[in-house]
C-alpha positions in Angstrom: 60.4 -120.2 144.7 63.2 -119.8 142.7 66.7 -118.0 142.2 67.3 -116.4 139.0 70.2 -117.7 136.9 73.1 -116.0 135.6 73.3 -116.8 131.6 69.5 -116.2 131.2 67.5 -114.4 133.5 64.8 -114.6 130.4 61.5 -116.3 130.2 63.2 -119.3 129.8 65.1 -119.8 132.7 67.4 -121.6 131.6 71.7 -121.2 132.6 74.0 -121.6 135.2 72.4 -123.7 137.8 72.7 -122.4 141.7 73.9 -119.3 140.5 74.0 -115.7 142.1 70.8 -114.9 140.1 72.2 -113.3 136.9 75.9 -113.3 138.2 78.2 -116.1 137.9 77.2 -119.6 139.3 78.3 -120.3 142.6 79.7 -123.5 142.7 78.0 -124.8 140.1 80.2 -123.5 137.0 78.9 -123.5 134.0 76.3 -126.7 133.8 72.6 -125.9 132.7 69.6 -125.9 134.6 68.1 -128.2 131.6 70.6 -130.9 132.3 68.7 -131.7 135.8 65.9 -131.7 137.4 65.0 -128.8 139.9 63.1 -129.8 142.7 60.0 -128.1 143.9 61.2 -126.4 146.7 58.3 -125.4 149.4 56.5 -122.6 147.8 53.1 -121.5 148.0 51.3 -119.0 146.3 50.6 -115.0 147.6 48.5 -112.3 147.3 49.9 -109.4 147.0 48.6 -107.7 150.0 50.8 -110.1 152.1 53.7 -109.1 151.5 52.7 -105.7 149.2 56.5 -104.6 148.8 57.7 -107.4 147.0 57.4 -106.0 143.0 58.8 -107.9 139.8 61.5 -106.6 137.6 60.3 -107.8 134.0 61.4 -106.5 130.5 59.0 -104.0 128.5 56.9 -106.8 127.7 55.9 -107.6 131.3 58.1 -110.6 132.2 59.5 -111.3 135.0 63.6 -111.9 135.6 64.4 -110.8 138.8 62.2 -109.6 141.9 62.8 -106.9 144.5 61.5 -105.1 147.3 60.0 -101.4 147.2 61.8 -99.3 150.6 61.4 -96.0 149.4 58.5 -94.0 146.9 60.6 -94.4 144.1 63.2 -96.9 145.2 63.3 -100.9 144.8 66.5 -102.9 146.1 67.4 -106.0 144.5 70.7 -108.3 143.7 73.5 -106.4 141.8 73.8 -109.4 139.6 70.0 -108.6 138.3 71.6 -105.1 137.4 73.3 -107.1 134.6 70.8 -108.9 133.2 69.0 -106.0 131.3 69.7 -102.3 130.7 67.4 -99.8 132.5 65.9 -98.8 129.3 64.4 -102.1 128.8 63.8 -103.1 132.8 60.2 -102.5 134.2 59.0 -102.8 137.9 55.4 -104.2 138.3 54.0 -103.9 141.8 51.0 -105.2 143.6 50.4 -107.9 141.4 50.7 -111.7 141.9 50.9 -112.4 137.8 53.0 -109.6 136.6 53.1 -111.2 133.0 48.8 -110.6 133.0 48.9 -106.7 133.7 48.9 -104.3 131.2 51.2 -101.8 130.1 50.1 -99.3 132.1 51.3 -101.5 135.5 54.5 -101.6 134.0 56.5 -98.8 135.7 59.4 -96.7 133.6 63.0 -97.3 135.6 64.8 -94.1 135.7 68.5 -96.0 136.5 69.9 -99.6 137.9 73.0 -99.4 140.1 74.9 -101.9 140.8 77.0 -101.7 144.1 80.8 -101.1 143.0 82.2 -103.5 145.3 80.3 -106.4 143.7 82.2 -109.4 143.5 81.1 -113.0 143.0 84.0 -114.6 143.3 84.9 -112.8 146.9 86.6 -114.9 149.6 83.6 -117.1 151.2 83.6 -119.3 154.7 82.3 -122.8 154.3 79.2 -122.1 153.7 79.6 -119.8 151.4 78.8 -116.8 153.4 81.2 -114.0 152.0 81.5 -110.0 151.2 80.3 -110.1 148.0 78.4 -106.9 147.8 75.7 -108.8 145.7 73.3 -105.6 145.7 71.6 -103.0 143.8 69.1 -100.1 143.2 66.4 -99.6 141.0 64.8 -95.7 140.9 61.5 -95.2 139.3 60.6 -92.6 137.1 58.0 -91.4 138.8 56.8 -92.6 142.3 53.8 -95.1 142.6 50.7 -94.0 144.0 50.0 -95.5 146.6 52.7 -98.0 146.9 53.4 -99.6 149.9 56.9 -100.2 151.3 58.8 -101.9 153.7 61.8 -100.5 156.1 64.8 -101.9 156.3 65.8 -104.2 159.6 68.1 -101.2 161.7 71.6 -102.9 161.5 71.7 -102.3 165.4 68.8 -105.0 165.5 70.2 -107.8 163.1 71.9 -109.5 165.6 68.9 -109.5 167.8 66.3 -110.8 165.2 68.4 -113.5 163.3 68.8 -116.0 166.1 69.3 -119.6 164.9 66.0 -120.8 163.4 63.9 -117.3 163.4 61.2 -117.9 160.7 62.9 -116.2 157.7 59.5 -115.3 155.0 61.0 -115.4 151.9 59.2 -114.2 148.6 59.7 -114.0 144.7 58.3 -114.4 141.3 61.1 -116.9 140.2 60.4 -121.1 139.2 58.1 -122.8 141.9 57.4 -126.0 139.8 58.7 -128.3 136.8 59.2 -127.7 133.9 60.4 -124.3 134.7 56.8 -123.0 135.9 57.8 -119.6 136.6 56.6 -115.8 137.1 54.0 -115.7 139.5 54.1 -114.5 143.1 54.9 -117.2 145.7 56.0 -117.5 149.4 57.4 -119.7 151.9 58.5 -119.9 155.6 62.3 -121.0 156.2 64.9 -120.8 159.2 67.8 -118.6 159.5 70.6 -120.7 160.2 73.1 -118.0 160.5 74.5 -114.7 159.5 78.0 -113.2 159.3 78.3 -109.2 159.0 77.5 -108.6 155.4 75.3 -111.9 154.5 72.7 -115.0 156.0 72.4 -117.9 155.8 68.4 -119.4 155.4 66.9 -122.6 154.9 68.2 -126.4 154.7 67.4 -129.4 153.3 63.9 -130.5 153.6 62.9 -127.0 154.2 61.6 -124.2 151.6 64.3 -122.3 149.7 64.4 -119.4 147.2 65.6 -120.6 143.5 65.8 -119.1 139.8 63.8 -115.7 139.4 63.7 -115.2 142.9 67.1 -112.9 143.4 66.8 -110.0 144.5 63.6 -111.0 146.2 62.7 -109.8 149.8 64.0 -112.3 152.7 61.7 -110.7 155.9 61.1 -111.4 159.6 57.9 -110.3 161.4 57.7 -108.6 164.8 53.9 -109.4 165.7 52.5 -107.6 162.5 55.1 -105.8 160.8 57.1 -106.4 158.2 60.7 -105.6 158.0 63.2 -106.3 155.1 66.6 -107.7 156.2 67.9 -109.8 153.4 68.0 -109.6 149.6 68.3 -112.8 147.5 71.9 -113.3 146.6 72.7 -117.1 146.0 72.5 -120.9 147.0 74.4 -122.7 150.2 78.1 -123.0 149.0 77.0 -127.1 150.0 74.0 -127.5 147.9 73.7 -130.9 145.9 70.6 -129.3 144.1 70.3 -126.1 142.4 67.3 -125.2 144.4 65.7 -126.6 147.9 69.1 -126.9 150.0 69.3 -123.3 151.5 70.1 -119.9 150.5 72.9 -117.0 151.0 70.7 -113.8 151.2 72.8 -110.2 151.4 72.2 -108.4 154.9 70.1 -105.3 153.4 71.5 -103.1 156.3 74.8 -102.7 155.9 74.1 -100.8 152.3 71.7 -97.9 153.8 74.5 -95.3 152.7 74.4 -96.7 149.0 71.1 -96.8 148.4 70.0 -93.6 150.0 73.1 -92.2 147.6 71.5 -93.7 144.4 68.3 -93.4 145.3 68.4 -89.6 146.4 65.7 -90.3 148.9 65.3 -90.7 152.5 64.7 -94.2 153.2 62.1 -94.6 156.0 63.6 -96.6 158.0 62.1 -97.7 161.7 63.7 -97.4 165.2 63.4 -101.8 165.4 60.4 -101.7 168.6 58.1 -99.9 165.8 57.7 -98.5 162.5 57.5 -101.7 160.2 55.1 -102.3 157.4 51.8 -103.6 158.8 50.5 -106.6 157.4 47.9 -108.7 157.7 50.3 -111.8 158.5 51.3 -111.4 161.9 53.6 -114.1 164.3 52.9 -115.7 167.4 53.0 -113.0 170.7 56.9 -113.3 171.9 58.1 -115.2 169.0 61.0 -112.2 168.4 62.8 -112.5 171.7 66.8 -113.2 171.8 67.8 -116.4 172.7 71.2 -118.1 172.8 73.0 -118.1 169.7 75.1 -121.3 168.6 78.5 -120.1 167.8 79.3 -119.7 164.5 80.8 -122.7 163.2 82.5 -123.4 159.8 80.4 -126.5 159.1 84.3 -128.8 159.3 82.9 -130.5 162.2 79.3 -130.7 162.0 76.8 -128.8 159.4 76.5 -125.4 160.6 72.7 -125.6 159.8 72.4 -127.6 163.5 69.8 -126.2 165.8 72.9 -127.3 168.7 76.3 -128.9 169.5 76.5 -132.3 169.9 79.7 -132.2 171.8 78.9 -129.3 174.2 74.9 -129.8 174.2 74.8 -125.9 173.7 71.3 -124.8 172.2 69.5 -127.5 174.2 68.1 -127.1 177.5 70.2 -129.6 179.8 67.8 -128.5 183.0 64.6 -130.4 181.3 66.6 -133.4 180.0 67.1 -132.2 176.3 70.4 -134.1 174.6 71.7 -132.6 171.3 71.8 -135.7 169.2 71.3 -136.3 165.5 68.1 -136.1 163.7 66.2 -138.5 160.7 67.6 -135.7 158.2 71.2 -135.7 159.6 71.2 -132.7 161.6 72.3 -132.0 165.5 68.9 -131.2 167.0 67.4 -131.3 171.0 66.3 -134.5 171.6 63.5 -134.3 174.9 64.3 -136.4 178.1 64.8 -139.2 178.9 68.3 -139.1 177.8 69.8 -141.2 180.2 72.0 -144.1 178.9 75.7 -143.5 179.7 79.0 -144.3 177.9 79.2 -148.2 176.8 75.9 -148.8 177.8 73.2 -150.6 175.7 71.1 -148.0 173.3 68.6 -148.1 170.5 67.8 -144.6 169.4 64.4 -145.4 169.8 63.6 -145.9 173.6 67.2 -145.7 175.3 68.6 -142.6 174.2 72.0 -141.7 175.1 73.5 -138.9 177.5 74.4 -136.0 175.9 77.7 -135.9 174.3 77.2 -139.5 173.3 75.5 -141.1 170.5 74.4 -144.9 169.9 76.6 -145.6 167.4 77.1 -149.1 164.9 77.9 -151.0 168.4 74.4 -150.5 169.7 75.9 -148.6 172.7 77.0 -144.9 173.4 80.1 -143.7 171.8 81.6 -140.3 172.6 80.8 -137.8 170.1 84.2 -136.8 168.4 85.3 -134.1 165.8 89.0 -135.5 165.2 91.0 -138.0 167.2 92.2 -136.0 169.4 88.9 -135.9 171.4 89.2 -139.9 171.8 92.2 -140.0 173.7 94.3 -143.3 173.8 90.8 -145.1 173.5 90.9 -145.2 169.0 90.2 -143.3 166.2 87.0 -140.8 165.1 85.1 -142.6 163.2 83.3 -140.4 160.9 79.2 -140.5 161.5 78.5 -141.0 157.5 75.1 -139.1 157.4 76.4 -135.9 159.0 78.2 -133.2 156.8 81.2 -132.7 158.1 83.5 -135.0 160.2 81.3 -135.3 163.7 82.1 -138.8 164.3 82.1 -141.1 167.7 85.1 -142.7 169.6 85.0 -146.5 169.9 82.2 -147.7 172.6 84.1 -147.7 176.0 83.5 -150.9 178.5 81.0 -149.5 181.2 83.0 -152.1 183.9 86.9 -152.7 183.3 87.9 -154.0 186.6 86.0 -156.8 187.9 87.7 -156.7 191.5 86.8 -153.0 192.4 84.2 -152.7 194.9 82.4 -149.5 192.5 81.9 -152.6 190.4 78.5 -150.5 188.6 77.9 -147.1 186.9 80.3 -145.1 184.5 83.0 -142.9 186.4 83.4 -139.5 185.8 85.9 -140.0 183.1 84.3 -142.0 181.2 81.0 -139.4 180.9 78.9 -140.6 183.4 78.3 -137.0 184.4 75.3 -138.3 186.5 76.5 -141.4 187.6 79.4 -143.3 189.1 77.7 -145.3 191.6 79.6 -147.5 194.5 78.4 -150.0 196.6 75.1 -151.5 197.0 74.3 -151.1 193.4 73.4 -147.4 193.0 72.7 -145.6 190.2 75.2 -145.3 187.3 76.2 -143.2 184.4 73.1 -140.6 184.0 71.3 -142.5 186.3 71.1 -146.2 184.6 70.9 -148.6 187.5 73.0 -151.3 187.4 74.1 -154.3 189.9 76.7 -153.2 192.7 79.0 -155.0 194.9 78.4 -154.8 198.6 81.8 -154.6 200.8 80.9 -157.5 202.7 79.1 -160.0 200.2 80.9 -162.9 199.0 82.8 -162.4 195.6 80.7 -163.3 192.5 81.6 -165.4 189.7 84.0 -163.6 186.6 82.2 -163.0 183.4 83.4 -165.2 180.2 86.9 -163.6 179.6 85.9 -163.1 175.5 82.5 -161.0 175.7 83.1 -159.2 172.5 84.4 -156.3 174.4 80.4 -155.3 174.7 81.2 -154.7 178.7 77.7 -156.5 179.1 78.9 -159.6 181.2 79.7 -157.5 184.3 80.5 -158.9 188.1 77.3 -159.7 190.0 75.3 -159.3 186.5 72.9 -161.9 185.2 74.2 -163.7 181.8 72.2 -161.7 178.9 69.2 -163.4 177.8 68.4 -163.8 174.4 67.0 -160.3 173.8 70.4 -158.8 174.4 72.5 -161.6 172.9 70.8 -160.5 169.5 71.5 -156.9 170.0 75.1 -158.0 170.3 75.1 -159.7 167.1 73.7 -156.9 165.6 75.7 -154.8 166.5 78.8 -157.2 166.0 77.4 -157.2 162.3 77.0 -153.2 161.9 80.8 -153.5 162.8 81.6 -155.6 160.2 79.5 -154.1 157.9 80.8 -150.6 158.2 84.4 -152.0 157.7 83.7 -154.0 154.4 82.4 -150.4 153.5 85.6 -149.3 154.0 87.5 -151.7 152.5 85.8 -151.4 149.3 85.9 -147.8 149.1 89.5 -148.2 149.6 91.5 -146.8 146.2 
């Protein structure tokens, strides 16, 4: 899969890495794709009768440079930045075919004109992720219709909102580079998330999962509902936070909002469905249910955590808190729902592995739960946010708080309320404490128990009427200890 670059969009593919296909790079200025290496980026090969809309926009040789989708008889959308790359009297629209460069010149369909929308504009104002107004769309008309051509309907902007929950399996499908060295022109396909979507574009794909890359703009980004195809993006551009030029995500425009331009260029009707019917059957179908609305996580603008999460750590919205679920982070560095049990509460002994913490907490450097933070504010009087280094953006934890502080109080076990133990608090007797941990209580008529050691690190894990730790926990305290240390030599030396 591939997105087609700006200075080339040749047989070559070589320019402007990460670019808005044959439009300006998008935050990767002017550096060449041959300088690095382009990761494959989770592509597979198609038939055409998969996705039979998807056509390739060559030169008059049969080559491909850009790909779009057929919506009307004579009409193909694509990316206004392919508009630039070659004028109508050289471009050619080859459909049906998974190896576009093979067919003969008879497959190779006349183009009539190539409009690019006025309003284009690369450069537009964009959120954090890059999501913007940019307008990156066009129209190709046909000479002459093609017979029997299939084509897809455009997503009913009355259903977007409906369809692109976070995480909806976004089909995404081009002719562009799908391996090294710069292996290109054939018909591929992948499965990626939506992440999210403002009025005018979407976000799709993250790291680790399959992304559109050179070749591939103006290419088709559908959803299925059961076994119909409808178009709802075009291929625009890469994440505004990519560190490759391919593989980290994609900013496809919402096809949509431009029904007025491209019936205007087009001349023609577009067929488009009511959104409960009238897609383009296909033969690849998705599971019964799959299209039902969901909760959405609020936009965010990816400052505080990556807005490619699947939920909030600090809320636990997205996850389901009835069944357990905690919204913690992931091996790749992501917020996802982490399944019961997530029961550890605040200062308490963790290990990510079997002791998970309670939601809105994470087992931090200290080996015990520290409140999930976005600045310092959220921490109180307790410290400073320290930043969680393999998150984008500045989700960070509080410093671990001491489950027990006053040895002489007869709720001598369990978290309060205000320190997060939503589920616990216990009192006397030794009942259960924060999120259900069950820890040693003081009775109101037992006889006082000895004080812990005054210096305990600070690790709360010397508590009154506790046993002294035994050697498995004393060594998760000087691991811990040492993850402290470590993390602030890191600092130190990173210091200017």
């Amino acid at each position: 899969m591939s997105r087609t670059t700006a200075v080339l969009c040749s047989t070559l593919f070589v320019g402007a890495v990460g670019a808005a296909g044959c439009g300006q790079a998008a935050g990767w200025g002017d550096e060449a794709i041959g300088t690095q290496s382009i990761p494959v980026v989770g592509g597979e090969p198609a038939q055409p009768d998969e996705y039979p809309s998807t056509v390739a926009l060559t030169d008059t040789g049969g080559e491909p440079f850009c790909t779009g989708t057929l919506v009307g008889p004579k009409t193909v959308v694509t990316a206004g930045h392919c508009i630039d790359a070659m004028p109508p009297s050289k471009m050619r629209v080859i459909y049906g075919s998974a190896h576009p460069a093979a067919e003969p010149a008879s497959a190779r369909h006349p183009v009539a004109k190539a409009v690019q929308h006025p309003s284009y504009d690369p450069g537009a104002k964009a959120d954090a992720d890059g999501l913007a107004h940019s307008n990156d769309i066009g129209v190709v008309v046909l000479v002459n219709p093609i017979a029997g051509a299939k084509t897809t309907p455009i997503l009913p902007p009355d259903q977007v909102d409906t369809v692109l929950y976070p995480y909806r399996d976004t089909h995404i499908v081009g002719f562009g580079i799908y391996d090294m060295p710069y292996t290109g022109g054939d018909l591929y396909k992948a499965v990626t998330p939506h992440i999210r979507h403002v009025q005018w574009e979407m976000l799709a794909g993250k790291p680790g999962k399959p992304d559109t890359c050179n070749g591939d703009s103006g290419g088709p980004a559908f959803v299925l509902r059961g076994c119909e195809l409808w178009l709802v993006g075009v291929t625009s551009r890469a994440w505004a936070k990519s560190t490759t030029p391919c593989g980290d995500g994609g900013i496809y425009t919402i096809a949509s909002q431009y029904l007025a331009f491209i019936e205007q260029v087009s001349g023609e009707p577009l067929p488009v469905g009511t959104g409960s019917g009238g897609g383009l059957p296909v033969g690849v179908c998705e599971d019964a249910g799959a299209d039902v609305q969901v909760d959405v996580l609020p936009d965010v603008d990816g400052k505080c955590f990556s807005s490619a999460s699947a939920c909030d750590p600090i809320t636990n919205f997205g996850c389901d808190a009835a069944k357990g679920e905690a919204c913690t982070i992931g091996a790749d560095g992501y917020p996802v729902c982490h399944g019961a049990p997530n029961k550890v509460g605040p200062g308490q002994m963790c290990d990510q592995s079997a002791l998970w913490c309670v939601p809105g907490y994470y087992c931090g450097t200290s080996l015990r739960c520290e409140k999930l933070c976005c600045s310092n504010a959220d921490c109180g009087s307790s410290g400073t946010c320290t930043h969680l280094e393999m998150v984008l953006g500045t989700l960070g934890t509080c410093p671990p708080v001491t489950p027990i502080k006053d040895a002489s109080t007869e709720d001598g076990a369990g978290g309060s309320a205000a320190d997060g133990g939503k589920e616990g608090g216990a009192g006397k007797g030794g009942g259960a404490g924060a999120a259900g941990q069950a820890d040693a209580g003081v009775d109101a008529g037992a006889p006082a128990q000895p004080v812990a050691a005054a210096d305990d690190g600070g690790c709360g894990c010397r508590a009154v009427g506790a046993p002294a730790p035994g050697w498995g926990a004393l060594m998760i305290g000087l691991v811990g200890l040492a993850a402290r240390r470590l993390r602030r030599s890191r600092r130190a030396t990173s210091s200017p």
